[in-house]
MARSE-663699 format. One record per residue: x, y, z of N, C-alpha, C, O in turn. Coordinates in steps of 0.1 Angstrom, whole numbers, plus 5000, padded with zeros to 4 digits. Each point is the difference from the previous one (the first is absolute). Layout:
XYZXYZXYZXYZ...
END
This chain:
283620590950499049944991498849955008500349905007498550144992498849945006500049894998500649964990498649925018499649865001499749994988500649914995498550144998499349954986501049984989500249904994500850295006500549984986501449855006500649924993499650095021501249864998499749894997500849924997497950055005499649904995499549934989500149884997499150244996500549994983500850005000500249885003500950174997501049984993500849885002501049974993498649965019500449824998499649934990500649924992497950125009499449954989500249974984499649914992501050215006500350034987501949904997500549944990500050095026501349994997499749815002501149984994498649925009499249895004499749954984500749914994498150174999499949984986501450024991500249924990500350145011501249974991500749895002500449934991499950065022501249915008499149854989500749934993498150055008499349904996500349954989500349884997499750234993500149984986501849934997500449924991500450145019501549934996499649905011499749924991500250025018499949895003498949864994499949885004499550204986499149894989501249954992499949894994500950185004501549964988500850005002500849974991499950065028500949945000500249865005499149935004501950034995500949855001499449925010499650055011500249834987499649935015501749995008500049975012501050054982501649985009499850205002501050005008498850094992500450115004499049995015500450025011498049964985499450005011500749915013500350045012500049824982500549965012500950075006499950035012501050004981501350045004499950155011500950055007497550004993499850105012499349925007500549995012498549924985499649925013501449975011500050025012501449914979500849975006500350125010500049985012500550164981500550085006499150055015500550035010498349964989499050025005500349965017499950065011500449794986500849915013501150075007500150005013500750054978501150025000500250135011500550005010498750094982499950135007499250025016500350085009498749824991499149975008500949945014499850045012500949904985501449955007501150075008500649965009499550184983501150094998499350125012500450065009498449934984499050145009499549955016499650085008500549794993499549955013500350065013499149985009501850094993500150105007499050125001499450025011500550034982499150124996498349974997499150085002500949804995498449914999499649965017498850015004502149965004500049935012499750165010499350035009501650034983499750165011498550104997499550085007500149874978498650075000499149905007499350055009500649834988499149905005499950085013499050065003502349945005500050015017499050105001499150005009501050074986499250125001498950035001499450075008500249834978498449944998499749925012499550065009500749824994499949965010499550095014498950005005502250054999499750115017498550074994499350045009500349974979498750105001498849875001499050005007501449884985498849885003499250015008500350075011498749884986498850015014499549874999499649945011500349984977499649874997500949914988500750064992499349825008500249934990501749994999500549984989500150035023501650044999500849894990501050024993498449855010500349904994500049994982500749924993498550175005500049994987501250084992500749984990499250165020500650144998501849944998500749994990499649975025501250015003501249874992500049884998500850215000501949924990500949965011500250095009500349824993501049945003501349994992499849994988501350015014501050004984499949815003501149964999498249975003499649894995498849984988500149934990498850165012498950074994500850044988499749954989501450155011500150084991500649884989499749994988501049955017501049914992499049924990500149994988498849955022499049924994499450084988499649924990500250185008499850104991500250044990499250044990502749935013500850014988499749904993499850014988500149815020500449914994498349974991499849934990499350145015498649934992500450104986499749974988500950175016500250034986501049974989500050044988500949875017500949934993499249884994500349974989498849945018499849894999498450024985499449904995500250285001499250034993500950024989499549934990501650135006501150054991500549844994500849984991498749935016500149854994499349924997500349894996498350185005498549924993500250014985500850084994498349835001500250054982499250105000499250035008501350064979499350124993498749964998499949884998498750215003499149954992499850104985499749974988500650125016500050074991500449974982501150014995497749964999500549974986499649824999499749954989500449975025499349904997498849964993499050055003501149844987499449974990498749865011500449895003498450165000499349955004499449874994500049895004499550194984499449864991500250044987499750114998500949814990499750054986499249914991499649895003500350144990499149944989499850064986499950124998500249774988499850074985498749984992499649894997499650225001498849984994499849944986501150004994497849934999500449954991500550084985500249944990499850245013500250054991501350065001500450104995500549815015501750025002499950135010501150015005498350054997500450135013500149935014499049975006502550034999500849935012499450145014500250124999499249825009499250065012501149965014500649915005499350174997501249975017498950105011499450104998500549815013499650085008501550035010500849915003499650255003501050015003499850055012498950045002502149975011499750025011500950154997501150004995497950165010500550125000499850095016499249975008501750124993499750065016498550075000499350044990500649975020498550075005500350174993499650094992501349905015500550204997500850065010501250025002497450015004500450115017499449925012498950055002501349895004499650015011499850075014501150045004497949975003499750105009500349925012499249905000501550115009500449915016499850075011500950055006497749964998499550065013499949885013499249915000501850135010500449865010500250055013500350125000499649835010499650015016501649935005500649914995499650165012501149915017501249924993501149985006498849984983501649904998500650084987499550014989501850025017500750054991500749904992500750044990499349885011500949894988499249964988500549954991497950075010499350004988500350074992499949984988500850195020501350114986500649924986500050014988500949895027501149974986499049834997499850004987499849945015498949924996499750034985500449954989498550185018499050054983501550094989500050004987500850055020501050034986500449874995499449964990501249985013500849874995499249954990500249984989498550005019498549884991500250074990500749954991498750195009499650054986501250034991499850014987501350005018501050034992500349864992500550014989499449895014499949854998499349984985500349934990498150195014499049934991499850104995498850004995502250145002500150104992499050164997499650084992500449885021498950145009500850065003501149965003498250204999500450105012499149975008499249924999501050185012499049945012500650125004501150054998497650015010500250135011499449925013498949955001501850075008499849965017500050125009500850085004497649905000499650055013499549965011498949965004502750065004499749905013499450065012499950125002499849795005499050125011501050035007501049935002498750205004500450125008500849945011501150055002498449825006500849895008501450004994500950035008499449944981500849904997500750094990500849934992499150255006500450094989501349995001500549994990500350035022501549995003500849924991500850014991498549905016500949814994499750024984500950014992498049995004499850004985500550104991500049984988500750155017500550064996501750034996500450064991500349875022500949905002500349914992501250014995498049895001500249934990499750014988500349914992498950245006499950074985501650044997500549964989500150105017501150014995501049915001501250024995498649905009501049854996499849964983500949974991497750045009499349954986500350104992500349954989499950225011500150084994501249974992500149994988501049985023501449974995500149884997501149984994498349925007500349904990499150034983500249934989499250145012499650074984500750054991500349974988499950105020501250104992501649934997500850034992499249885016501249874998499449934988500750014989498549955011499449924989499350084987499649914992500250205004500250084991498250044999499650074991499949885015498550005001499550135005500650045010498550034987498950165003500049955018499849895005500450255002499249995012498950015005499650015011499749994975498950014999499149844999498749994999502149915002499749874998499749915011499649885001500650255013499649895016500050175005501050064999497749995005500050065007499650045016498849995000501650065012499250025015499450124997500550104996498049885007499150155006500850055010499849935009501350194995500350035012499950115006500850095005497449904997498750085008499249925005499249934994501050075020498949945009499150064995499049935004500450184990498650074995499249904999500349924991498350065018499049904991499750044983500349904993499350205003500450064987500249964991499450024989501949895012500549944990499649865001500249954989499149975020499149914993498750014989499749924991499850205015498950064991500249984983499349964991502250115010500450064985500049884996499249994991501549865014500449914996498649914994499949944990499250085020498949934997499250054988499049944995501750225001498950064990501149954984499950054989500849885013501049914987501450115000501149964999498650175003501650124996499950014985500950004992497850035007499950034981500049914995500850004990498649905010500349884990501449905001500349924991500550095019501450025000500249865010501249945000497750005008500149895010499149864992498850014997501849915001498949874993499449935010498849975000502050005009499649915010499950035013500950095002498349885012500550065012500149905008499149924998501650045010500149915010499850045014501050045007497749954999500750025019500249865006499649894997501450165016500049915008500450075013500850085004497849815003499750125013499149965004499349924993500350115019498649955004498650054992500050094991498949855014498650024995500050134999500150044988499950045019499550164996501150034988499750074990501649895010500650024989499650004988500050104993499649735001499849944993499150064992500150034988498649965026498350054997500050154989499450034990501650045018500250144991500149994989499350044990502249875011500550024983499049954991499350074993500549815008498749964996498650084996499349974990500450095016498850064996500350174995499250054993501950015009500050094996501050034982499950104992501049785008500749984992499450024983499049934996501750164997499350014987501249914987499850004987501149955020500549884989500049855014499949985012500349954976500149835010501050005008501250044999498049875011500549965010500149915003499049954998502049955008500649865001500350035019500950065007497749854995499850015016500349915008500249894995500050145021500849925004499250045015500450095007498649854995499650005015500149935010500349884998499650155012500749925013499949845000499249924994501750055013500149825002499149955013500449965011498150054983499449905012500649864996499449954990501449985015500149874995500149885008500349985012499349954979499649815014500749934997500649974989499449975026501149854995498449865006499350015010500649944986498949935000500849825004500849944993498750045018501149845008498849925002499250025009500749834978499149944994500249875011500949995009497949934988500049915009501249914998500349925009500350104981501449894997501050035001500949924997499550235010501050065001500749905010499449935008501950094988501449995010499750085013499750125001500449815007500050075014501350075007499950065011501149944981501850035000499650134996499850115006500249834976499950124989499050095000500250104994498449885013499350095004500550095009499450114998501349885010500350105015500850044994499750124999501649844992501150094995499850114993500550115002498349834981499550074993499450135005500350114994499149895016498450045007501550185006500250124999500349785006500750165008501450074993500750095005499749844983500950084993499150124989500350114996498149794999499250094991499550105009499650094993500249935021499450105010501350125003500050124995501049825013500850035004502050034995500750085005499549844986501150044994500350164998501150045004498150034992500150134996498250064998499449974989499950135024499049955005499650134986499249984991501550145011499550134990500149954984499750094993500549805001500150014985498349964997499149995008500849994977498949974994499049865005498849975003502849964994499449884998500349915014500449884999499350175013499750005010498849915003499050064997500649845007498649935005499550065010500349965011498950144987499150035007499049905007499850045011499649864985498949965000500349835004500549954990499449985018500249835004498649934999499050015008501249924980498449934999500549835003501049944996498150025010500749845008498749924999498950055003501249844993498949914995499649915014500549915006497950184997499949925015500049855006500149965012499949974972500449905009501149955005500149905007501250194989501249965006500450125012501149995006498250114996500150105004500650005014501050075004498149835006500449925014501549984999500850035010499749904977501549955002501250034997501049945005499050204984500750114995499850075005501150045004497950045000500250215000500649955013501250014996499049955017501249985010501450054999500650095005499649814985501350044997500550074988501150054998498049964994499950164988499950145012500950094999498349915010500150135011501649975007500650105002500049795002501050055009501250044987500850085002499049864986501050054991500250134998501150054998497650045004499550114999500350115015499450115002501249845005500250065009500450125002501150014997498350105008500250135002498950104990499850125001499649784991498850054991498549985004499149915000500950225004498450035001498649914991499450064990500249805015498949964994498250075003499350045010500649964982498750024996498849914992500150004988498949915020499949934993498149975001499550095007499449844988498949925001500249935011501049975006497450004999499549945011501049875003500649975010499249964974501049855003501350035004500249985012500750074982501150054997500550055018500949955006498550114998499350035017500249905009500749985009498449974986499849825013501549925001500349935009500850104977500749915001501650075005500949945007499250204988501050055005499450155008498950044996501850025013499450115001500550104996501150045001497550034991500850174994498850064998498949954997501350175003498950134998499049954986500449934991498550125011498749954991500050074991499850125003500449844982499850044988499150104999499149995008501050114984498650104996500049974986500949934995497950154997500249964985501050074992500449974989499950145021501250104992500949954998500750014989499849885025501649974997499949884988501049984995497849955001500349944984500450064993500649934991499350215007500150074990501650075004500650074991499849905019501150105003501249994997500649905005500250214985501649955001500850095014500150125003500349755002500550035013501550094999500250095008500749894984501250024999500949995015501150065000498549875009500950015013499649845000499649924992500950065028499849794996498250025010499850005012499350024980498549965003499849924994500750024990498549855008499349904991499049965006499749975012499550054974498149955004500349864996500949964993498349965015500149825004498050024993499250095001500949774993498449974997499949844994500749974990498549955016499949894996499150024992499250105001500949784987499549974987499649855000500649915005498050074987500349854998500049944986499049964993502850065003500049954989500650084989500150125005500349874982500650094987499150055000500250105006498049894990499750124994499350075010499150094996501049905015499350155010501750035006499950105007501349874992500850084997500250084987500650105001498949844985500050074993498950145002500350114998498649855006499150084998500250185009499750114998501349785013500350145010501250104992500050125001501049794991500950094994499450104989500450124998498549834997498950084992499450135006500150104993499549905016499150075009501150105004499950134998501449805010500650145003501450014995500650075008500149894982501150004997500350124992499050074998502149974997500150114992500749954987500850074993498849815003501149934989501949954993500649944992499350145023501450025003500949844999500649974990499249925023500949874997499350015011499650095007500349684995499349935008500949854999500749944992498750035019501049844999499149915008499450025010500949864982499749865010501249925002500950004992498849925023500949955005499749834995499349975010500749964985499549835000500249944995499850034988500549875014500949844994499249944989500549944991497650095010499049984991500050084987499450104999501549824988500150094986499150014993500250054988498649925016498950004995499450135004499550084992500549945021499150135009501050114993499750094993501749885012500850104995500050084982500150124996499749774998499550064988499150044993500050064989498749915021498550105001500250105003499750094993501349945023500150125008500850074985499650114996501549824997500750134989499150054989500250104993498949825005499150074986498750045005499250014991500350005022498650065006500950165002499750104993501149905015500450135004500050124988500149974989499950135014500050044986500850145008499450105002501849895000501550125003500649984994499849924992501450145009501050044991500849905001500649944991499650045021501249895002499049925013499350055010500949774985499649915005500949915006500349924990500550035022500649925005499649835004498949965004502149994994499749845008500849975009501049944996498850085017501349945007501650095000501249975000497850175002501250084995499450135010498850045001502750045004499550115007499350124992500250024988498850055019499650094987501350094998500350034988500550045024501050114995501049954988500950074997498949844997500149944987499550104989500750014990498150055012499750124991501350155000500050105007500849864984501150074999500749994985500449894996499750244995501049984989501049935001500149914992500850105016501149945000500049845001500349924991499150075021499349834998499549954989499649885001500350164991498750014986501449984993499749914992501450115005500950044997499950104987500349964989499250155014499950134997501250105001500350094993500149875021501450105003499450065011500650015011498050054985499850095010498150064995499549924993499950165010498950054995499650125006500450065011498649984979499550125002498650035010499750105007499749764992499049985012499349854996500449924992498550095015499449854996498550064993499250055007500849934982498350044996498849884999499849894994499550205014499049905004498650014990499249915000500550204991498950054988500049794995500449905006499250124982499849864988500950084992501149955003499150134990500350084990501350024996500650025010500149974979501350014994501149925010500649894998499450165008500949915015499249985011499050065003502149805007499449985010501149925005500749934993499250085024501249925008500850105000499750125001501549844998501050094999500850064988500649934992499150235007500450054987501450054997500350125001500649774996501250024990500450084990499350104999501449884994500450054986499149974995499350094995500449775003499250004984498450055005499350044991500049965024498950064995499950125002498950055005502550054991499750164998500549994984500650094994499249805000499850024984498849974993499449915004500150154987498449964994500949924985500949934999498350124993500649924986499350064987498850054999502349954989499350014985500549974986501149964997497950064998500049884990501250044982499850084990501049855014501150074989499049884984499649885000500450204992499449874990501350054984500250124996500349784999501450014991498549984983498949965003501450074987499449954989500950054990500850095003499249854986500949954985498950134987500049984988499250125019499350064990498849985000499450054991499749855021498749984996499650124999500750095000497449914996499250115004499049945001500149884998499050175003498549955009498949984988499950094992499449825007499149984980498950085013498950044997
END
């Protein structure tokens, strides 16, 4: 079968799967989310042996790429820990009775189809199945060409927990063609057949879906993100904060790229914020310079997501020319201040304008599961329908059931 007709024919089979998962059960869905774990557990062998595979061809980003059966396990458990969120589906938002007796409910319903075009981590697979199965979507997943092994691997763990659970296979599907091609099709909707598209991936990813996309898109662009260490910060909790949000895990989103340090404390912290940081390439301003040494900032690296341990250093004087810098080069993604002052601290939370705003808190904090989500599908950084991290409930829109006794309209 050519690239085109297999991929209609996802499409089509995606749209049906949709229509029985708008009515069936919130206990049948769980009950595949459950199995979902289950199988995911069962297959770890055979997930661990395509990964390997993926892996030996890597050229970049291994960290994101590569499973451990520690990884794998964590996998299972974020998808167990989604098969235990409440349903949204069918949740009664707001109601209200008009004065001519017609009972109005606003109700929470699934999007439809969603479209999942994603880069380097295969656990966003069972991630985006579980969410949407949660919030009563199909979802077709196209993972990049990196990561096609592993995601296909774990298509059939999911396959077979479907079919355990009595649910269409058509209700979680893998693209399984590295063909660029089939992004194309995906971005042209598959007939009317895709409601929503989700990438996650770097900028050129994004930028594409984004501008070429002929249904919506719920975007998710890179994590330039700051941790901003105010003049009243903890000198402890600054150094701790400062290199778990850099360095804990350097390839994810919510990664601190960027160390903004308030000059007047700058002399007495960045010292020991840099030895915390040890083995991390600084990059920093003239000040920043005089006090520790490290390679001299350009204007790119403001703008840059590093994904390895690099961090741009830049003194500030003060909340709003830190705010102003997060303005200038941030991507909306998540930002933090460090400071004992709840005053500055709660300027810094309502000037910023990202998705996710911290106080005294690492940024790799930007995470579903932390969120207690279970797990997510990415972090969306747009204003629009969602934002932060998208769960179950924001892959549901909503509509309006209205009950009446016979009115009609004078």
């Amino acid at each position: 079968m050519r690239i085109h007709e297999q991929i209609a024919a996802m499409g089509r089979n995606a749209r049906d799967a949709a229509d029985v998962l708008r009515g069936a059960p919130a206990e049948q869905r769980s009950g595949a989310i459950r199995a979902i774990a289950v199988r995911i557990r069962d297959h770890s062998g055979s997930i661990l042996a395509a990964n390997a595979a993926d892996v030996a061809d890597a050229t970049a980003l291994v960290d994101r790429l590569l499973l451990t059966s520690e990884r794998v396990e964590a996998m299972a458990q974020a998808v167990e820990a989604i098969a235990h969120l409440p349903d949204p589906v069918g949740a009664v938002i707001e109601q209200w009775t008009r004065p001519n007796g017609l009972e109005i409910s606003r109700i929470r319903t699934p999007i439809g189809v969603i479209g999942m075009i994603y880069e380097s981590r295969p656990n966003v697979t069972a991630d985006a199945a579980a969410i949407c199965l949660r919030s009563g979507n199909a979802v077709i997943l196209r993972s990049g060409s990196e990561a096609l092994r592993s995601s296909l691997a774990i298509g059939e763990a999911i396959a077979e927990a479907l079919s355990e659970a009595g649910l269409p296979a058509g209700s979680i599907q893998v693209v399984p063609t590295p063909d660029r091609s089939a992004v194309g099709l995906m971005l042209e909707g598959l007939n009317g057949s895709i409601d929503l598209l989700i990438p996650r991936g770097g900028r050129a990813l994004v930028e594409r879906v984004q501008n070429e996309a002929r249904v919506p898109v719920l975007g998710h662009l890179e994590g330039v993100c700051h941790t901003y260490v105010h003049v009243s910060a903890d000198p402890e909790m600054a150094a701790e904060i400062v290199r778990n949000a850099k360095l804990r895990r350097v390839s994810v989103c919510g990664a601190t790229e960027t160390l903004l340090i308030d000059s007047e404390v700058a002399s007495q912290l960045l010292p020991s914020i840099a030895e915390a940081l040890g083995g991390c390439e600084l990059r920093g301003d003239e000040a920043a310079r005089a006090i520790v040494p490290m390679a001299a900032a350009s204007d790119a690296d403001w703008h840059a997501e590093y994904l390895e341990p690099v961090l741009a250093v830049k003194t500030v004087s003060g909340v709003d020319e830190a705010v102003d810098h997060i303005r200038r080069y941030g991507t909306g993604h998540t930002e933090a201040i460090i400071a004992e002052d709840a005053e500055a601290a709660e300027h810094f939370l309502d000037c910023v304008d990202s998705a996710i705003v911290l106080w005294n808190a690492s940024t790799q904090f930007a995470d579903g599961g932390e969120f207690g989500f279970g797990a997510e599908i990415g972090i969306a950084t747009g204003k629009l329908h969602a934002r932060g991290p998208v769960g179950p409930e924001q892959l549901t829109t909503f509509k309006y059931q209205v009950r009446g006794t016979g009115q009609i309209r004078p």
